[in-house]
C-alpha positions as CSV (number, residue, x, y, z in Angstrom):
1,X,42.3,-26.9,-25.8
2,X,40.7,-23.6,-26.6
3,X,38.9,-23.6,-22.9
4,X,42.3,-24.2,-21.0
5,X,44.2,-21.3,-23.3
6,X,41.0,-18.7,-22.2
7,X,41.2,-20.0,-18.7
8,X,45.3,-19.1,-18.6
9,X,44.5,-16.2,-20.3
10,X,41.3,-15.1,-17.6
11,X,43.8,-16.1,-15.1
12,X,46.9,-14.1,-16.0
13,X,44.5,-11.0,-16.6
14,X,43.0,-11.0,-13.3
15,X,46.6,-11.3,-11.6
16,X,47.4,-7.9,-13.9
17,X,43.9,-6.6,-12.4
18,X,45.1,-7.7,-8.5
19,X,48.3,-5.9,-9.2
20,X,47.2,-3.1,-10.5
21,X,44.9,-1.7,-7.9
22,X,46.7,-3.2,-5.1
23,X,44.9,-6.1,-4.1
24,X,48.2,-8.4,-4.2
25,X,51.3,-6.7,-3.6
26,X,54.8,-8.7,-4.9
27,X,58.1,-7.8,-3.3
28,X,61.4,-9.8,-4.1
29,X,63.3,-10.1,-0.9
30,X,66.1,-12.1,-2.6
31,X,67.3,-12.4,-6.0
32,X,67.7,-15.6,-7.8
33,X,71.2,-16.7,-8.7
34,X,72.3,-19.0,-11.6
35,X,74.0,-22.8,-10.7
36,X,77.1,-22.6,-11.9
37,X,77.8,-25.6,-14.9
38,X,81.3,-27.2,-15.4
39,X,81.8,-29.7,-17.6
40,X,84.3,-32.8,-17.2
41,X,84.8,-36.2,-19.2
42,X,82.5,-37.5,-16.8
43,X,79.9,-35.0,-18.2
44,X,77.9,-31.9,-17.3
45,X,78.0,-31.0,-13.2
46,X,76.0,-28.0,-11.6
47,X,76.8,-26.8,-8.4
48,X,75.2,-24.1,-6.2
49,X,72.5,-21.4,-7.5
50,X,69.5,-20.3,-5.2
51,X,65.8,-19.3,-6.2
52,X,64.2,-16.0,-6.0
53,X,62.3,-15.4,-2.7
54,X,59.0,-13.1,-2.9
55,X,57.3,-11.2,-0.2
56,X,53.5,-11.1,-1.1
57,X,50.5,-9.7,0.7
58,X,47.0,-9.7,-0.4
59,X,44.3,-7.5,0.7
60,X,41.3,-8.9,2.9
61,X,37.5,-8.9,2.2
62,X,35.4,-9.0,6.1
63,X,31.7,-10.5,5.9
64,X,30.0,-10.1,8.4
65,X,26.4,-9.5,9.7
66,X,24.4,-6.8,12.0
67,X,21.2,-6.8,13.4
68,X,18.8,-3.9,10.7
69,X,15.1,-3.8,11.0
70,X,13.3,-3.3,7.3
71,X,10.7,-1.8,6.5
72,X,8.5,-4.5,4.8
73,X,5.3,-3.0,2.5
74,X,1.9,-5.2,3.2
75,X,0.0,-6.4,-0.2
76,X,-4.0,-6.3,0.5
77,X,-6.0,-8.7,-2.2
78,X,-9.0,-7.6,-3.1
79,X,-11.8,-9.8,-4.6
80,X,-12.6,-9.1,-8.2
81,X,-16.4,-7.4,-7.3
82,X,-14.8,-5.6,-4.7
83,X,-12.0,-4.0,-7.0
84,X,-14.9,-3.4,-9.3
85,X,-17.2,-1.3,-6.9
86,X,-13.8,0.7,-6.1
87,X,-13.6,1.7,-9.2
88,X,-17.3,2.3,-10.2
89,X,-17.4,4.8,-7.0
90,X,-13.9,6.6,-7.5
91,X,-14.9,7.0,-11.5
92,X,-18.5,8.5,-10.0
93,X,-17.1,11.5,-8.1
């Protein structure tokens, strides 16, 4: 129960984050409007009413590749008696 309140809470947080730096835009083009309710001996009747209509547009993200050439450094192993004499001859001078 805890996980699925975080996870509503995550998810209304990053809607506030979309918003907010205009990622997902939200227009209304049409307002809602309520049914209207009578109510007869037969019982309750609604009749009518129409829901909201939104306008929404989210940004884009493009991946994509290009051809870069890279500079690679080499790595040169050195036996252990060889690393040894390098350093015996640098020390020397």
């Amino acid at each position: 129960m805890r996980a699925l309140i975080f996870i509503v809470i995550l998810a209304i947080i990053i809607m506030i984050i979309a918003v907010a730096t205009g990622f997902l835009d939200i227009n209304r083009i049409r307002g809602g409007k309520a049914p209207d309710i009578s109510v007869t001996r037969n019982g309750v009747t609604a009749t009518g009413g129409q829901a909201p209509a939104f306008d929404v547009q989210t940004g884009s993200v493009k991946v994509g590749t290009k051809q870069q050439t890279v500079k690679v450094p080499t790595l040169t192993v050195q036996k252990p008696d060889q690393n040894q004499a390098a350093a015996a001859t640098n020390s020397a001078q």
